[in-house]
C-alpha positions in Angstrom: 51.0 -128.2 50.0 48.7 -127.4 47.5 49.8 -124.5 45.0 47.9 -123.2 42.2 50.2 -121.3 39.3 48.5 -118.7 37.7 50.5 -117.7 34.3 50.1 -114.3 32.6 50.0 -113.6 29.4 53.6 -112.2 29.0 56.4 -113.1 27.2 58.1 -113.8 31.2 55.5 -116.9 30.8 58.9 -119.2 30.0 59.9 -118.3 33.5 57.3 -119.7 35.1 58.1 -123.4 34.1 61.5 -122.7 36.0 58.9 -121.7 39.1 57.2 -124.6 38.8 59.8 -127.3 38.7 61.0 -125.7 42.2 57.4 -126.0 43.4 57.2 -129.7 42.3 60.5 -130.6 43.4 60.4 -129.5 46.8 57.3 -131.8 46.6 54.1 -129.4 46.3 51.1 -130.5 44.3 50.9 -127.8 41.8 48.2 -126.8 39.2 48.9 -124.9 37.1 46.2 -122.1 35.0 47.8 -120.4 32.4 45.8 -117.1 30.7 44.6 -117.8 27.0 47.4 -115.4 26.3 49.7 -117.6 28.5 49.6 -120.2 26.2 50.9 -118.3 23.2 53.7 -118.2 24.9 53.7 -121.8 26.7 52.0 -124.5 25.5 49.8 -126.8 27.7 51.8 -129.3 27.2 54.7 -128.1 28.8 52.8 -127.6 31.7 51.1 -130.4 32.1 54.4 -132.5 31.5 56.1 -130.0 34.4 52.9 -130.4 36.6 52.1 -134.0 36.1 48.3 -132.7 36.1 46.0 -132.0 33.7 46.2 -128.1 32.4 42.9 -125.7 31.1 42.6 -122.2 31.4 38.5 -122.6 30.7 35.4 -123.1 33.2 33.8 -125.2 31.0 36.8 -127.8 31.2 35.4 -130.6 33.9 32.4 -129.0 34.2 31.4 -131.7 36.9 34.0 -130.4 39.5 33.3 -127.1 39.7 37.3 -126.0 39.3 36.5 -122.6 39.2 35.2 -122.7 42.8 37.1 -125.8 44.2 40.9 -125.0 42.8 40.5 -121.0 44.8 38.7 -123.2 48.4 41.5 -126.1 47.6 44.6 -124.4 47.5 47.2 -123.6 50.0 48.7 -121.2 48.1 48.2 -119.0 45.0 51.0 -117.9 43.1 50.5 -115.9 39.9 53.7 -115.4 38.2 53.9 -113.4 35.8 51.1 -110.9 36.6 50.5 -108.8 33.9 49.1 -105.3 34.3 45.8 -106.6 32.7 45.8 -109.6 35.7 46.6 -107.0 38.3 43.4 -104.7 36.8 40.9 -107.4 36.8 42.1 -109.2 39.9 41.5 -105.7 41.6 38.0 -105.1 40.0 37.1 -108.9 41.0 36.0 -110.0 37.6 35.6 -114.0 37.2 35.8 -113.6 33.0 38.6 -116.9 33.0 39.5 -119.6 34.9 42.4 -117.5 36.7 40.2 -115.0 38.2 37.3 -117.0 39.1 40.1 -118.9 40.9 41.2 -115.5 42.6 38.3 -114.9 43.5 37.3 -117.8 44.9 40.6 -118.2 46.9 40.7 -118.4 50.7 44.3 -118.7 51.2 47.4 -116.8 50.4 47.6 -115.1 47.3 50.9 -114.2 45.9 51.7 -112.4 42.9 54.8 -111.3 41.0 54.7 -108.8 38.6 55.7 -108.3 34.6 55.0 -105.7 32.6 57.0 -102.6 31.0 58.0 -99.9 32.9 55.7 -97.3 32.0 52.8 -99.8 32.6 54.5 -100.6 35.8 54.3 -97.1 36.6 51.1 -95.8 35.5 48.8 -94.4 38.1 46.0 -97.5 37.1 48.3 -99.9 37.8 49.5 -98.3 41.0 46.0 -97.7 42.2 45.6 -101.6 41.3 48.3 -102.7 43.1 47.6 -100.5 46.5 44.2 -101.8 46.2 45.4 -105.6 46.2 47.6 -104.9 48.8 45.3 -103.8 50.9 43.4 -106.8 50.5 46.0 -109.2 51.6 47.4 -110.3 48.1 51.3 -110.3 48.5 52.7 -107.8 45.1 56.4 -109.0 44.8 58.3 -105.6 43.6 59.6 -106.2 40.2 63.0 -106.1 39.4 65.2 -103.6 37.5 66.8 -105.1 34.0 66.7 -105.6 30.8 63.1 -105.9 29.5 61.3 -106.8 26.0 63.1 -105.4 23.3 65.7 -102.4 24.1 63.5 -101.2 27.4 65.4 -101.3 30.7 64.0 -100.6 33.9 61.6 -101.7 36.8 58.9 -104.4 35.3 61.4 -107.4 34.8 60.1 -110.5 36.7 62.4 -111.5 39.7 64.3 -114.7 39.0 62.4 -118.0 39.8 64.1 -118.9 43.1 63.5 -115.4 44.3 60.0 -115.6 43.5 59.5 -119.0 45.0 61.7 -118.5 48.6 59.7 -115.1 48.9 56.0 -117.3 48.4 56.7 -119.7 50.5 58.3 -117.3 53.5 54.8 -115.3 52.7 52.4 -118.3 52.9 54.6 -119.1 56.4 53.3 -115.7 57.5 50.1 -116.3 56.5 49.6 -119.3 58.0 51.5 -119.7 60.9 53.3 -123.1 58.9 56.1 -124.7 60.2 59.0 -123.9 58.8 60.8 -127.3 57.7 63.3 -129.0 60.0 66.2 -127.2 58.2 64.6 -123.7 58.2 67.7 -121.3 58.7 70.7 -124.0 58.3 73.1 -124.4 55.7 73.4 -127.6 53.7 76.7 -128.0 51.8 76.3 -131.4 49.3 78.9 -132.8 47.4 77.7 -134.5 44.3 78.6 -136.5 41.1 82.4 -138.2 40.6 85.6 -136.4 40.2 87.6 -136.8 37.1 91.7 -137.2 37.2 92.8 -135.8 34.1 95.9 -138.4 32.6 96.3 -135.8 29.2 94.2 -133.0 27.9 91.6 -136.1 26.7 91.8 -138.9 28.6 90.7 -138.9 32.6 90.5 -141.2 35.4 86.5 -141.3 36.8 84.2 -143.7 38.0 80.5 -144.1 37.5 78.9 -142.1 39.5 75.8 -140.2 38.0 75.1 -137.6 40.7 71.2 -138.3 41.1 71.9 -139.1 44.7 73.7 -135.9 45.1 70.8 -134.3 43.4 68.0 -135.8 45.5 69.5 -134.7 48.3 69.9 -131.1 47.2 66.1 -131.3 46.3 65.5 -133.2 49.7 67.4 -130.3 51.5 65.6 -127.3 49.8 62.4 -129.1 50.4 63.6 -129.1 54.5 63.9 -125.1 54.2 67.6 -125.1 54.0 69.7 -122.9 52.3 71.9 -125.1 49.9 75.4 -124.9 48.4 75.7 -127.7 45.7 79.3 -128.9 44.7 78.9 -131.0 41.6 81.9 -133.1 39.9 80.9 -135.3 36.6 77.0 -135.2 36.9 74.4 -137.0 34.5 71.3 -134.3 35.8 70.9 -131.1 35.9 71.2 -129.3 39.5 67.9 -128.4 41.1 67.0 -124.6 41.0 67.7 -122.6 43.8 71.0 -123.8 45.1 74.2 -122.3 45.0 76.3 -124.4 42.7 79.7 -124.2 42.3 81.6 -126.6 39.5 84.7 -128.5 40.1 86.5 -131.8 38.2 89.4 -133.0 40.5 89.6 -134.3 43.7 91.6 -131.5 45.1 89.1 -128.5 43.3 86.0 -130.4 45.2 88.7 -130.6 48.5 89.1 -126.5 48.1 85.4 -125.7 47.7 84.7 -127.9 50.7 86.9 -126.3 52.9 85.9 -122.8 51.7 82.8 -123.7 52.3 83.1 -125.3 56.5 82.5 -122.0 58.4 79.1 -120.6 56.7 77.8 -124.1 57.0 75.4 -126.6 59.5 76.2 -129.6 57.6 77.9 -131.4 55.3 77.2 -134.3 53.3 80.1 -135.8 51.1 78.3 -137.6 48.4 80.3 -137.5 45.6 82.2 -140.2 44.9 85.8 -138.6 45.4 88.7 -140.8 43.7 91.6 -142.5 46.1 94.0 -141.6 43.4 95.2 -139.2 41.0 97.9 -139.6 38.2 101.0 -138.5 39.2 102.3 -136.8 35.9 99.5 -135.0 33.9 100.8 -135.0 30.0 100.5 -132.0 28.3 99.8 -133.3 25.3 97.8 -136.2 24.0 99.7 -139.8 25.1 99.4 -141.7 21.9 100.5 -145.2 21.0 104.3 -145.8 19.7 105.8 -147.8 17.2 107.6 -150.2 19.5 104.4 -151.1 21.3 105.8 -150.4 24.4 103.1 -150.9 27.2 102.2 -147.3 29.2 103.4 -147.4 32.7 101.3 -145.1 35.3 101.7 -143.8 38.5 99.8 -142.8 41.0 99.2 -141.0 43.9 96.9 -140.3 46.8 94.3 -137.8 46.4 93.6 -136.4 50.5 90.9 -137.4 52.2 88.5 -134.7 52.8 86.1 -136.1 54.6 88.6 -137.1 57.4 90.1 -133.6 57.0 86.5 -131.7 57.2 86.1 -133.3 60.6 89.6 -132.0 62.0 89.0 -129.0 60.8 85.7 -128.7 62.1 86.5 -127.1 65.4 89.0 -124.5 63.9 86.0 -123.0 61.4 82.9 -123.2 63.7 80.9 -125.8 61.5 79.6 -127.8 60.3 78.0 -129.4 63.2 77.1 -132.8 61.4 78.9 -134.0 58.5 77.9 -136.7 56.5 80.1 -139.4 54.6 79.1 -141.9 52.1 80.5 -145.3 51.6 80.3 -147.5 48.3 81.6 -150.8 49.2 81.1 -154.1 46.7 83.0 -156.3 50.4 86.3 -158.6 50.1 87.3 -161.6 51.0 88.3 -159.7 54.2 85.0 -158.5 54.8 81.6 -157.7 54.2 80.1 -154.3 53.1 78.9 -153.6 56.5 82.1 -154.2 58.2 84.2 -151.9 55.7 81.7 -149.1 56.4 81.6 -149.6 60.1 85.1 -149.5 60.5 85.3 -145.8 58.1 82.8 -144.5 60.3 85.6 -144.8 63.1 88.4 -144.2 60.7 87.0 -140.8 59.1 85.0 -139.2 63.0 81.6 -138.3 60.6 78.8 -138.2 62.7 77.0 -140.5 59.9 77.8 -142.6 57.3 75.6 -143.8 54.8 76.3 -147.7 53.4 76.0 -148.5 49.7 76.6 -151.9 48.5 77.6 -150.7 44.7 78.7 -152.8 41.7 77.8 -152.3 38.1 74.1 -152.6 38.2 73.7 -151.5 42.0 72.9 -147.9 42.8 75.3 -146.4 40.2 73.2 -144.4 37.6 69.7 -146.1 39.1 66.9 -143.9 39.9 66.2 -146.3 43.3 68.7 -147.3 46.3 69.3 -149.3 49.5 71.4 -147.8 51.6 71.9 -148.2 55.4 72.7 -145.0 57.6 75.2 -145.7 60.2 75.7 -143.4 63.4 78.5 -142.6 65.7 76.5 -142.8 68.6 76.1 -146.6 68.2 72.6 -146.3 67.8 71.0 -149.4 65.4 72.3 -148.8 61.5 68.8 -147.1 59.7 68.2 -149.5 56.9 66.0 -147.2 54.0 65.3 -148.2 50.7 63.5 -146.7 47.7 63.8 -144.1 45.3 66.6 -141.7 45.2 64.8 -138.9 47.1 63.5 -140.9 49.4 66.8 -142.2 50.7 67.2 -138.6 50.9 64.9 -137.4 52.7 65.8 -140.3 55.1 69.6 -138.6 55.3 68.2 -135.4 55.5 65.9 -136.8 58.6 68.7 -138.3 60.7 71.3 -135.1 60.2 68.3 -132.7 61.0 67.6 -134.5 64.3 71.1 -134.5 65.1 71.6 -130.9 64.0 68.6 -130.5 66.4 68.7 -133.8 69.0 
């Protein structure tokens, strides 16, 4: 979808770049047309490095294309975020004195706007009039929320929180439109992410070298499909994608408690962290430091639980989810190939899919690209994908959506 963000001239501008990373990330081609005043609070450059496009807030910019009258016939979707009381005013008297409202103007889809401002401009009886008059136009005005404004102010005039701002645009421009809502519209995604660290003494841990970016790919991949998504993250390299419900753990058995906590409310589960087989059996409280009499350490360990197996027994007993995903990382053995060990925990664990990753140190591990093949109890063919990180994604997302939906 094409998007055009329109940024006021508020000091809420720094929210905005939060807005548009979700846009981008749930793959919309944004451009973005920040105020003059805009950019005194964000430069162009941030936008443009957000975007990936070229940023200008004047008419004279590209003269040869006409943006002021192609970016308002282009676009899908307008989202103006933050609208200032001065945007509202000449948006409502249909002045074309900037890129933005020329762009307004000109627009022949959706227009969606979300308000900042103080409370007493909020409140004024111009800005009301402006506001009744744009709604009964067709422009969507978000209602601002109540908090903690510039300065020592408090009270209706804050902008709502990105992900707020962007579920409520796109559910607008659905409306609108008559779009199809993606192929996860209304489920639940739960996605475990990153690798679990075994603590041995208050410094030192067992981990392994997972980075999370698949985890994270397919937390943007679900949002992207219109689902609502809880995000477990272990030991992660990147940050989590805005607009998920993230809960933190570390150990095997903290992910194993947030899992199952999390069964009943959800559609489907994909297990992508990489979870360790073992814990130490004695954690030190204190630091375990070298001795005198060079004695070697001696450790023992013992089995973390298997909570993909366990999600799948318990399955029945909570209601959901309907399709649970597991992930395998095999390097194969002299007993057997990659494909073979994964095959054979598809049957062991009772996940509806398995996804295959031949790993070693420079395969898949911290990568931005993966081959992976996606197995499927059914006995249908295994679905070979390869690519970048969301793509393989998107691929998983795919196969679980059409069996959440066969």
């Amino acid at each position: 979808m094409r998007v055009v963000l329109g940024v006021g001239g508020g000091i809420a501008a720094y929210k905005a770049a939060s807005l548009l990373r979700l846009f981008t990330e749930a793959g919309h081609e944004v451009t973005v047309i920040p105020t003059d005043n805009a950019t005194k609070f964000v430069g162009a450059a941030t936008w443009e490095a957000l975007s990936g496009r070229t940023v200008s807030n004047s008419v004279f910019d590209d003269v040869e294309k006409v943006n002021h009258v192609r970016l308002g016939h282009e676009a899908d979707l307008i989202v103006v975020a933050p609208a200032t009381a001065d945007i509202l005013a000449r948006a409502a008297a249909g002045l074309a004195n900037d890129l933005l409202t020329g762009t307004l103007l000109m627009a022949s889809g959706p227009v969606f706007m979300a308000p900042a401002m103080h409370t007493e401009m909020w409140r004024h009886p111009a800005t009301t009039a402006n506001v009744d008059l744009l709604r009964s136009r067709g422009v969507h005005v978000m209602e601002p929320a109540t908090g903690r404004l510039t300065g020592t102010d408090s009270g209706p005039g804050r902008l709502p929180e990105p992900a707020d701002i962007f579920t409520a645009a796109l559910a607008f421009h659905r409306g609108r439109t008559g779009a199809a809502a993606g192929p996860l519209a209304g489920r639940t995604v739960t996605i475990t992410a990153g690798g679990t660290r075994e603590p041995l003494d208050p410094v030192r841990f067992l981990g392994n070298r997972s980075s999370g970016k698949q985890g994270m790919a397919l937390a943007e991949a679900a949002l992207a499909a219109g689902a609502s998504v809880n995000l477990i993250a272990a030991a992660v390299e990147v940050p989590a994608p805005a607009g998920v419900r993230l809960t933190r753990v570390e150990t095997a058995l903290e992910l194993r408690s947030a899992v199952l906590a999390s069964l009943a409310e959800s559609d489907v589960l994909i297990m992508a962290a990489a979870v360790a087989d073992f814990r130490p059996a004695q954690v030190a409280e204190s630091k375990i430091k070298k001795t005198d009499d060079a004695a070697e350490p001696v450790l023992q360990l013992v089995r973390n639980p298997d909570i993909l197996a366990e999600s799948v027994l318990r399955r029945a007993d909570t209601g959901g989810p309907a399709v649970i995903v597991g992930f395998a990382a095999e390097t194969g053995d002299p007993d057997a190939d990659p494909l073979t060990h994964a095959q054979l925990k598809l049957k062991r664990k009772g996940c509806d899919l398995l996804v295959l990753n031949v790993v070693g140190r420079d395969l898949v591990f911290g990568s931005d690209t993966s081959a992976a093949l996606i197995l499927a109890a059914d006995g249908s063919e295994p679905l070979p994908v390869e690519g970048s990180k969301r793509e393989v994604a998107e691929a998983v997302l795919a196969r679980a959506a059409a069996a959440l939906n066969p």
